[in-house]
N, C-alpha and C positions, 0 to 999 in steps of 0.2 A: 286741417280741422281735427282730425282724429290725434294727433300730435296732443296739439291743445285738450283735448278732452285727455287723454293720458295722463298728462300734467296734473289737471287739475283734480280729476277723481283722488288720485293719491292725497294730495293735498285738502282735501276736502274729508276722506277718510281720515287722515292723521288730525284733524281739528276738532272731528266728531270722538275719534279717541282720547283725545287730551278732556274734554268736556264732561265724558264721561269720568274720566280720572277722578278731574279736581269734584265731580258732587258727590261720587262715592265716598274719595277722601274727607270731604266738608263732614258727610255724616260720621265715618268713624271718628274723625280726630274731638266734635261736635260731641259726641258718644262716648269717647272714652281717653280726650285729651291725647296732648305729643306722645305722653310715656306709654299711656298704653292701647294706644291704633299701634294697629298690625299691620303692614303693606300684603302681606298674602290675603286678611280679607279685602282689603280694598282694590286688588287684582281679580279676587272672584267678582263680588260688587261689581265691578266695572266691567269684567270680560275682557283684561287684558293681563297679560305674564309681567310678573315683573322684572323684567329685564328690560320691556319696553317704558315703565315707569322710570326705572333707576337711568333707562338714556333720557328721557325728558326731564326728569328735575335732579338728578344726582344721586341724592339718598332722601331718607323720610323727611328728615329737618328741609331740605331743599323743597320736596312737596307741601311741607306745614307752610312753609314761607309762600308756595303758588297758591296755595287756599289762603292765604290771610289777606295777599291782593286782592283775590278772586271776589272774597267774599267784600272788603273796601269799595270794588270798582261798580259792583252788583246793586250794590245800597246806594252809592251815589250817585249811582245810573238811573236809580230811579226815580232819584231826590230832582235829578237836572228834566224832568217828563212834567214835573208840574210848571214849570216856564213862569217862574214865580216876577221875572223880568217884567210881563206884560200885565200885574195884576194890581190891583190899589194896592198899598203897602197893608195896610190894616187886612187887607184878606191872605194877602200874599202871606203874613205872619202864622193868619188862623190855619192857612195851606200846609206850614211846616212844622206847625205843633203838630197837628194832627196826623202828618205822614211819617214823622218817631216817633209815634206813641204807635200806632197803626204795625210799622214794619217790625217795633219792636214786637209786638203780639201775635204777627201774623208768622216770625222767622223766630225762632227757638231756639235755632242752630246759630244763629246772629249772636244771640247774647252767653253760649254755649262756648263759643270759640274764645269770644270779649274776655272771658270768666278765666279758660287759660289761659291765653296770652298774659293778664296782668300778674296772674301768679307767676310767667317766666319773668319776671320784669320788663318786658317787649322788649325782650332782648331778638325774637327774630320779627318783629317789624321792623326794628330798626334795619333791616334787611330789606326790609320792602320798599326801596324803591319808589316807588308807583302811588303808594299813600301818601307821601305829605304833599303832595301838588294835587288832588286831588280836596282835601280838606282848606288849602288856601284857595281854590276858586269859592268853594263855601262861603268861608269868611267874608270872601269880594261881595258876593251875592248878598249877605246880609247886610253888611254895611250900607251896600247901597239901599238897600229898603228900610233899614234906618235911616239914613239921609234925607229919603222920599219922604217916609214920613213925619221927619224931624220940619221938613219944608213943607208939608200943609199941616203942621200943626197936631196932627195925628199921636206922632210918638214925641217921647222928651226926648231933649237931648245929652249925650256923654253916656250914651251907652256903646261898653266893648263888644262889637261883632265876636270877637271869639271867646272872652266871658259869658256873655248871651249864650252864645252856641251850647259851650259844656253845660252847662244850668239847663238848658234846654233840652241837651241828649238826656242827661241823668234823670228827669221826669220819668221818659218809658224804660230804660235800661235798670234804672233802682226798683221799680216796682214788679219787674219779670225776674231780674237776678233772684229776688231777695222774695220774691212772691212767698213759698211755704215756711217761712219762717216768718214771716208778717202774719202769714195765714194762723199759724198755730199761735201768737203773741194776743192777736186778736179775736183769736176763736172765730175765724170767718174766713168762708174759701174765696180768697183773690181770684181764683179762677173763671169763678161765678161768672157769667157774659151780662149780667145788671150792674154788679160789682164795676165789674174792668168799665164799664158804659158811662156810670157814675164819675168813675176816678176821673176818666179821658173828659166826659165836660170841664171838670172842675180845675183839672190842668190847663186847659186853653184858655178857660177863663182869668186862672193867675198869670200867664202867662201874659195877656192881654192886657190885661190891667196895670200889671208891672209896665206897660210901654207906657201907659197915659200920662201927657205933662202934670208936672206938682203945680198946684194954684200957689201965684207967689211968684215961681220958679218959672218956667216955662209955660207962657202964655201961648193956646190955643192960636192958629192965624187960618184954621179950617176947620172940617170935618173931623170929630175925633170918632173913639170909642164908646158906644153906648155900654 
């Protein structure tokens, strides 16, 4: 018994240090991109040397790549809590506009990371492993709720699960990247919480509306969108 506890306390300590790592690391790299995070602050940050950093991911690049997971498996970890499987299609939709608009607003650091990455050309996602299987059960999941809904009449049909998607993400991701330069074009603070209120109806709403069959085209056989 105390054997077993020996085990695992290490093991349990070495998880809670890895943990701390990657949020320390999320916020430097978050803060101040690959080039200029520092692994000494993100060893102070976290409370650990880095030598114990540099045996768990290698070097910094090695650590960017466990944060780009981290932060992928985090978002879509929470994407799979609304069990969009068990819901009418038509809400099940209104559920996942509303949860990337939501996490985009609620995580900073989300769209902070997004912003470098694409300036490296994802060149270290392509490293990541762990993302593309995680974004194709996605696409499963919507399809099948276009299906659903394409079978009572709800949605049209011939639409791309994974054109949908990116049209989809780009809603909250365009309007936090791009927020103070909107803000100043327009002379109005995006940040506003009436503002961001406003936007987030009115995205659901097109979002919604885009699903509705064309008269003509795809005839209603239930329940649609009001």
């Amino acid at each position: 018994m105390l054997g077993n506890w020996m085990v695992t306390q290490p093991r349990r300590n070495a998880e809670l240090t890895r943990r701390r790592i990657l949020d320390a690391a999320t916020r430097e790299f978050a803060a101040k991109g690959l080039a200029g995070a520092r692994v000494d602050a993100i060893a102070r940050a976290s409370r650990a040397n880095k030598r114990m950093i540099y045996q768990y991911y290698g070097n910094k690049e090695g650590l960017y790549v466990a944060v780009l997971e981290a932060t992928y498996a985090r978002f879509r970890g929470r994407e799979r809590t609304l069990r969009l499987a068990e819901l009418d299609p038509v809400e099940a939709m209104r559920r996942l506009v509303l949860f990337n608009l939501d996490y985009c607003h609620a995580h900073p650091e989300f769209i902070s990371i997004l912003n470098n990455e694409n300036l490296h050309r994802a060149r270290h996602l392509k490293r990541a492993k762990s993302v593309p299987p995680l974004h194709a059960t996605l696409t499963e999941t919507i399809g099948a709720i276009l299906e659903r809904g394409g079978a009572n009449g709800a949605f049209r049909s011939g639409i791309d699960p994974m054109r949908f998607y990116i049209a989809l993400a780009s809603l909250g991701y365009f309007y936090h990247s791009n927020r103070h330069t909107l803000s100043a074009i327009f002379r109005t603070d995006l940040a506003r919480t009436a503002t961001w209120r406003a936007y987030r109806d009115e995205a659901v709403a097109m979002v919604l509306r885009h699903l509705v069959p064309e008269r003509g085209v795809d005839r209603p056989r239930g329940r649609g969108i009001k």
